[in-house]
N, C-alpha and C positions, 0 to 999 in steps of 0.2 A: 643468510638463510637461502639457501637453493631451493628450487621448485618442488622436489619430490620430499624436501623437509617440512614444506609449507601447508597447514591444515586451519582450515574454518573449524573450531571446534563446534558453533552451535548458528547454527541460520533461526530465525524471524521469517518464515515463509510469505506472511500476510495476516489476512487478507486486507486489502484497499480497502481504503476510510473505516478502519477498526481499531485505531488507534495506535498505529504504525509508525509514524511520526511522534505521536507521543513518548513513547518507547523508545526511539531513537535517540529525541530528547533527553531521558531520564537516563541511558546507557552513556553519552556522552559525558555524563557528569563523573562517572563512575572511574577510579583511578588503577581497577584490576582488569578493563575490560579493555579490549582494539579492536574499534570498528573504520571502515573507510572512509575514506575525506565525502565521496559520493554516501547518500541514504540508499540510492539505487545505484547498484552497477549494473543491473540486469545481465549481467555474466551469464548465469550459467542456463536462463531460461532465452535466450536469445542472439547474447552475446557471441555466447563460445560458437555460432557459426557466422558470427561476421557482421560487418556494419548493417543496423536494420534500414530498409527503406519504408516504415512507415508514409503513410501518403496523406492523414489526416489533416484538420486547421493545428499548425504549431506544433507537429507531432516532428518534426523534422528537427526541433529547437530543445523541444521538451524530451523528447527519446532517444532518438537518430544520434545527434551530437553526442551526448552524456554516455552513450552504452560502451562500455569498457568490452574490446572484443580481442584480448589475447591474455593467456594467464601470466606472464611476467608483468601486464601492465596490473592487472584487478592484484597480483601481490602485492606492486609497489604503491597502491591507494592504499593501503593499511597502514597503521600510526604501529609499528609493530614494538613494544615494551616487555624487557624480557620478564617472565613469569608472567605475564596476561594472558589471560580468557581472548580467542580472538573469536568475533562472532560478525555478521553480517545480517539485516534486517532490508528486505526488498521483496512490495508481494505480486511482483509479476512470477515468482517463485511458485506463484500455487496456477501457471498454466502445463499444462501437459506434457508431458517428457520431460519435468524437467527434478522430477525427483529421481530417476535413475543418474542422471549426470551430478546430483549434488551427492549421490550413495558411492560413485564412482571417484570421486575426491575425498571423501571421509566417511565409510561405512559406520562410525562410531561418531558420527556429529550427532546434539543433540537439537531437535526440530520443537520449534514454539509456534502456534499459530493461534491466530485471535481471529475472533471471528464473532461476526456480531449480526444482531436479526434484518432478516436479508432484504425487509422493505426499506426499513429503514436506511438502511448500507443503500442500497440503490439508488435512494433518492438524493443522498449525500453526496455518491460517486455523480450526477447529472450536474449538480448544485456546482460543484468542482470545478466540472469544467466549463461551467457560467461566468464562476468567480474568475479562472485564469483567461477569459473572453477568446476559449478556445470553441463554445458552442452557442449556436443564435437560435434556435428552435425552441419551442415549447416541451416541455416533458413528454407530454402526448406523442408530442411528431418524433420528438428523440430517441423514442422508445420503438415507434414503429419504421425509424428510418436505423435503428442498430443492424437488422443482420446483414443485409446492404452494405450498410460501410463499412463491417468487417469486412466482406467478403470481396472489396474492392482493395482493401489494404491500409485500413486507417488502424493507429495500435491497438493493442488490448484494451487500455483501461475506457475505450468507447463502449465495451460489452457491459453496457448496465443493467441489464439483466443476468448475463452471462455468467458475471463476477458475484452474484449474491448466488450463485450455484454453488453450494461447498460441496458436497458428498464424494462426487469421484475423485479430487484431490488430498483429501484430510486422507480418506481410507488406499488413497497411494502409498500418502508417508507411514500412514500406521503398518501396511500388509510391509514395506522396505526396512522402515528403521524399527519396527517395534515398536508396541503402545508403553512401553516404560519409557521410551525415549522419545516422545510425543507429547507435548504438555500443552493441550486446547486452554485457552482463554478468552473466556466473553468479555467484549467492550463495555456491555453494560456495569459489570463491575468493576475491569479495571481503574475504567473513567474514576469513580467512586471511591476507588479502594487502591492510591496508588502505590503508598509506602509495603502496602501486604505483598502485592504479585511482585514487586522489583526482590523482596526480599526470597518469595519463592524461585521468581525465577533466578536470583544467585544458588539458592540453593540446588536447583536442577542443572544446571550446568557447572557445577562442582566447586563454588564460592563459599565463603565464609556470608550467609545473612546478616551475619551482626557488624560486616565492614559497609555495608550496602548506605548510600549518601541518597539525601531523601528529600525532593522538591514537588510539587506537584504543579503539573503541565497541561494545555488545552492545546493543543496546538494545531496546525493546518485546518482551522475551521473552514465548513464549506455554506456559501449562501448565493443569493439570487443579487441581483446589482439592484441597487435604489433606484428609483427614476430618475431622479433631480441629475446621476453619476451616469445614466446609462450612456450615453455618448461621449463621454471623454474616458470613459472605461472601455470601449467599444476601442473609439480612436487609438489610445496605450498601449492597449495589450492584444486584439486582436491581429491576426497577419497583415500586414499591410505597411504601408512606403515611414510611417514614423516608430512603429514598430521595427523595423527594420533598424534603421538610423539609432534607437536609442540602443541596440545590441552591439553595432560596432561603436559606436563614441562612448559609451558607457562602462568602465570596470564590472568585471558579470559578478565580483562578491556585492558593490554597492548598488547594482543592479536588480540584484535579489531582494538584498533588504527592503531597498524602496517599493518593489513592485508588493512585497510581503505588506507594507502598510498601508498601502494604498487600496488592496483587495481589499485589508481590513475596515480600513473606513469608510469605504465603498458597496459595503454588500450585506444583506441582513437576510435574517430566516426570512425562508421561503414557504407559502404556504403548497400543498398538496391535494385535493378535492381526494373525500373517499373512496369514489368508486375507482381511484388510480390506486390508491389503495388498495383496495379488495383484487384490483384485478394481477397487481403484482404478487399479493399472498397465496391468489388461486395458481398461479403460475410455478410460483416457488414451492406450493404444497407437497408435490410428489418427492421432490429432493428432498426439502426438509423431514419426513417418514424419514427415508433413509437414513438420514445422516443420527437424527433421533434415535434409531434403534445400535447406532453404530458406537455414540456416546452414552449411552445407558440411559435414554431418559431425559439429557442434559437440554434438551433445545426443546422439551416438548411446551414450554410458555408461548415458543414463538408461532406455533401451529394455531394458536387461539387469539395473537396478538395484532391487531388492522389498524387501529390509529395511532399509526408511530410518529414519532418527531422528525 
């Protein structure tokens, strides 16, 4: 297959910790679908202008490295099977410009974005990157040290505020591709409800529901590190000289895994004081109007909603 034959039929836009990965997951099992060896290529929201130089902790290891930044390479990551669905799920997809370049490769893709209530997403997205001892600050300070660090060049998914902003994204893809080709889904149900959306969403993207293969999935959980772990969680995975050492002696597939069980063992829900709460829902309030008037009504629970998980 040549370049100008090669089409994404349906992107996963996002949004970060809305169960992204879970859906990844559950696509993977699926024997009509081809998605890329990467979860993220970050292609077409960064890639396609070249290697990023992120500058945050790990951002160099976790982005920089992994971003696929020429279209003969983001082809050749596709598992491509002929008569599949080819689809790709990556939600640095819902940063800006970058639904024009995804309209510009397939005006007829269809767009799926999940999106889930915006405190709670934010406090998941911090938790994250506690778990991968990418961040040593308190929520508080993390929060008051984001536009700083964007603005010096640390990658997107720092903007934990930023990222619970859906409004002017969601209504890019809808005014580009059309709200029949736009299929919003909330985390709160999916989580919930997984065998119903996989089978919707074959159906939206022009599958048979009834060939649709059905596991249910939790997956890239995010938490605070335990005491007892904080220093040799710190030590592992933070930037630093064994850090370093365990990335070249280390195979990066059993590299992954281990690091994947180890967060796991390592790190449990985190608690959040309310008034962090409240202050992130008074924040997100003006969006959330919007986006609510723009889904019919869909999100207006979250406008009332302050003690999230």
């Amino acid at each position: 297959m040549n370049n100008r034959q090669f089409k994404v039929d349906f992107f996963c836009v996002g949004v970060a910790k809305a169960g992204t990965t879970t859906l990844h997951d559950l696509l993977c099992m699926q024997e009509n679908i081809s998605l890329p060896k990467r979860k993220e290529t970050n292609y077409f929201s960064f890639g396609i202008h070249g290697k990023p130089e992120f500058s945050g902790p790990l951002d160099s290891t976790s982005v920089n490295e992994p971003t696929i930044v020429s279209f003969q390479e983001y082809m050749d990551d596709f598992d491509l099977d002929d008569g599949n669905i080819v689809g790709e799920i990556c939600p640095s997809y819902m940063l800006e410009g970058t639904v024009e370049r995804i309209y510009e490769h397939n005006a007829d893709a269809k767009i799926i974005i999940l999106l889930r209530e915006p405190v709670g997403r934010a406090i998941s997205n911090y938790q994250h990157l506690v778990r991968d001892g990418r961040e040593r600050l308190d929520l508080e300070q993390s929060l008051e040290a984001e536009e700083a660090r964007l603005a010096s060049g640390w990658e997107w998914f720092w903007g934990i505020k930023q990222n619970s902003q859906y409004f002017s994204a969601v209504n890019a893809y809808i005014n580009k591709f059309g709200e029949q080709n736009v299929k919003i889904i909330f985390f709160e149900d999916f989580i919930k409800n997984q065998p119903q959306y996989i089978e919707e969403i074959f159906d939206f993207v022009g599958l048979d529901p009834t060939t649709a293969k059905h596991e249910v999935f939790d997956s890239n959980k995010s938490g605070i590190v335990s005491g007892r772990w904080r220093f040799v969680h710190r030590l592992l995975l933070s930037e630093g000289l064994v850090n370093s050492v365990l990335r070249k002696v280390m195979p990066a597939g059993l590299r992954k895994s281990l690091g994947a069980l180890f967060k796991k063992v390592t790190t449990v829900k985190g608690e959040v004081s309310t008034d962090t709460k409240e202050r992130l829902a008074q924040e997100f309030e003006s969006d959330l109007l919007k986006l609510n008037e723009l889904v019919g009504g869909n999100v207006g629970k979250w406008l009332e909603q302050r003690n999230v998980s």
